[in-house]
C-alpha positions in Angstrom: -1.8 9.0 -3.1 -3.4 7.3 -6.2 -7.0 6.1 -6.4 -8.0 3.3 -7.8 -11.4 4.4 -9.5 -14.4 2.4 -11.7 -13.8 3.3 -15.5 -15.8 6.0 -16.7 -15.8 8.4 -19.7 -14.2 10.7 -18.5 -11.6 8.9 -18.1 -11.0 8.6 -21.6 -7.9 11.7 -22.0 -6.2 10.7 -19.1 -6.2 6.9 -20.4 -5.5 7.6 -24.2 -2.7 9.5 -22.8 -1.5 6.6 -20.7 -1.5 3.8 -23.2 -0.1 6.1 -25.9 2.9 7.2 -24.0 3.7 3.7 -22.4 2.9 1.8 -25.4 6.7 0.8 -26.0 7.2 0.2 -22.5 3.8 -2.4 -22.4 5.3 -4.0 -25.6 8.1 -4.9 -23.9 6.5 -7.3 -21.8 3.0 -7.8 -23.1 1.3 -8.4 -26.7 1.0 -4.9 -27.8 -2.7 -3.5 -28.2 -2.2 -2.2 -32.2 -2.4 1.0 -34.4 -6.1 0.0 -34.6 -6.7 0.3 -30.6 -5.5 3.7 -30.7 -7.6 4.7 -34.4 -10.7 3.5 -32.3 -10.0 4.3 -29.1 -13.0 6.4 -28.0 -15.5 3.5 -29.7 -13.5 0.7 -27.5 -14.1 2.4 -24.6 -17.9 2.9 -25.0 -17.3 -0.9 -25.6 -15.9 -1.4 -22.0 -18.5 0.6 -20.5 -20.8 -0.9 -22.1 -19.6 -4.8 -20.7 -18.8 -3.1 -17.5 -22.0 -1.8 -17.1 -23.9 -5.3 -17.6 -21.6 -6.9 -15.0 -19.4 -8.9 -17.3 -16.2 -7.1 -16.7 -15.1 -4.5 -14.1 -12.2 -2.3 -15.5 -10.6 0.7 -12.8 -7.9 3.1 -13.9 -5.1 4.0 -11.2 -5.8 7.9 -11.4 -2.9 10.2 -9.5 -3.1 13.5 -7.7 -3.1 15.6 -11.1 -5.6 13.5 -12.1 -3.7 11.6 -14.7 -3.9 7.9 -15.5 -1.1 5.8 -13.6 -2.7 2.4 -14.2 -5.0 0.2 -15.0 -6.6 -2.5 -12.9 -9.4 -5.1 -14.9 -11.6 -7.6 -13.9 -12.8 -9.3 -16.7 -14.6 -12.7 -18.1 -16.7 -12.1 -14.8 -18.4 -15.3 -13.9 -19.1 -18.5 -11.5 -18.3 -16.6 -9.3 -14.3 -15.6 -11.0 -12.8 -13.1 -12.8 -9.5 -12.7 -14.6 -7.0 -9.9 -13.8 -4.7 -7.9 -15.6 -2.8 -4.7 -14.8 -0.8 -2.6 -15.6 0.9 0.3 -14.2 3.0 3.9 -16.1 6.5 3.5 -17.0 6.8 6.5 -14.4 5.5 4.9 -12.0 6.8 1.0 -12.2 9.0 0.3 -9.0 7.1 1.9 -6.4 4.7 -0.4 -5.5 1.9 0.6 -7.2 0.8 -2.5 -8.3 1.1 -4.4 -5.4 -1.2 -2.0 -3.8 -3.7 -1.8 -6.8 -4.1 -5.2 -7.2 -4.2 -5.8 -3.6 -7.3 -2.9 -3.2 -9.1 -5.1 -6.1 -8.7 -8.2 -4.2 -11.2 -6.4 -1.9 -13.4 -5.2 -4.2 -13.7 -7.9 -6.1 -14.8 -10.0 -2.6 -17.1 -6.9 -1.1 -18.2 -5.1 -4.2 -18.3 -7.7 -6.9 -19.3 -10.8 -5.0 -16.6 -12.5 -6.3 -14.8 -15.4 -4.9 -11.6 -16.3 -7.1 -9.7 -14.1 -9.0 -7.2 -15.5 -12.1 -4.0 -14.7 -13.4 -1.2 -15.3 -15.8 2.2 -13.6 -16.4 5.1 -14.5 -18.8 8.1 -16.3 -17.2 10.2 -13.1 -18.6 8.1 -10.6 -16.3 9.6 -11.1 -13.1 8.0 -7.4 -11.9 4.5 -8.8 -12.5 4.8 -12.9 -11.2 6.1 -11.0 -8.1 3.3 -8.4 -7.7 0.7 -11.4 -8.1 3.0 -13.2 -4.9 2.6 -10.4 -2.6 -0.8 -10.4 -3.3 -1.3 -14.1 -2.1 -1.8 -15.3 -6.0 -0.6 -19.0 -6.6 0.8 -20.4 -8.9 -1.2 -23.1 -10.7 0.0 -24.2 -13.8 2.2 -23.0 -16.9 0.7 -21.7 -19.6 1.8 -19.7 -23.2 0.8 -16.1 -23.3 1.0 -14.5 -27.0 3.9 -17.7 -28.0 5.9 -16.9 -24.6 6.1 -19.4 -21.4 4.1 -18.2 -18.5 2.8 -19.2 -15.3 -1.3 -19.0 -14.1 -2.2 -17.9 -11.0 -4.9 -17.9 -8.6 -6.3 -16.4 -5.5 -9.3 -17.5 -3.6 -11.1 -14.2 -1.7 
């Protein structure tokens, strides 16, 4: 069963190799990160740690029994009392709830751990997979927005 676990740097092979080989897959239905992400992969990640570890962001990597990256899970713009979520979850793995369950087990920790009290969302009209995953996760729709020129929805879930 996958764990959902805090970003760390050792983390770092097992998420290079995630983003790299679902890059096409992401790009699909999300602004795609950039040749530069990948160039400077290992400094961005010190970045990360470095916001994670003064409380501004909380970032957790869906790790599978062979120890390889299956998702990723963020809480970030921590503050007030919110946090923003994103996810996103392997090629491999899409379909099999996953996400449902990751962003679910973050709902928790963002109440118990993190102190938290609302969490915020947004998809694109054209992801059906992830408006529904926010649904089942008692997210609400709120308003419409534009994400990277395309229609989308915002959501939101009080803890």
């Amino acid at each position: 069963m996958p764990e959902l676990q805090l970003l760390r740097p050792d983390h770092a092979p097992a998420l290079l190799a995630f983003e790299q080989e679902n890059r096409a897959y992401f790009a699909a239905s999300v602004p795609d990160r950039g040749d530069d992400y990948f160039a400077r992969f290992e400094e961005r990640l010190h970045a990360l740690l470095a916001e994670q570890e003064a409380g501004a962001c909380y970032f957790h990597v869906l790790v599978g029994d062979a120890g390889e990256a299956l998702g990723r899970v963020n809480l970030v713009d921590v503050a007030d009392g919110g946090a923003d979520l994103g996810y996103r979850v392997a090629q491999r793995a899409a379909g099999r709830g996953l996400a449902t369950s990751a962003v679910r087990e973050i709902c928790g920790l963002a109440s118990t751990r993190y102190g938290l009290t609302t969490l915020r969302a947004a998809a694109t009209l054209d992801n059906a997979a992830s408006r529904t995953v926010l649904a089942r996760a008692g997210f609400t729709v709120t308003g419409e927005t534009r994400l990277s020129g395309r229609p989308g929805l915002t959501f939101l879930r009080r803890l």
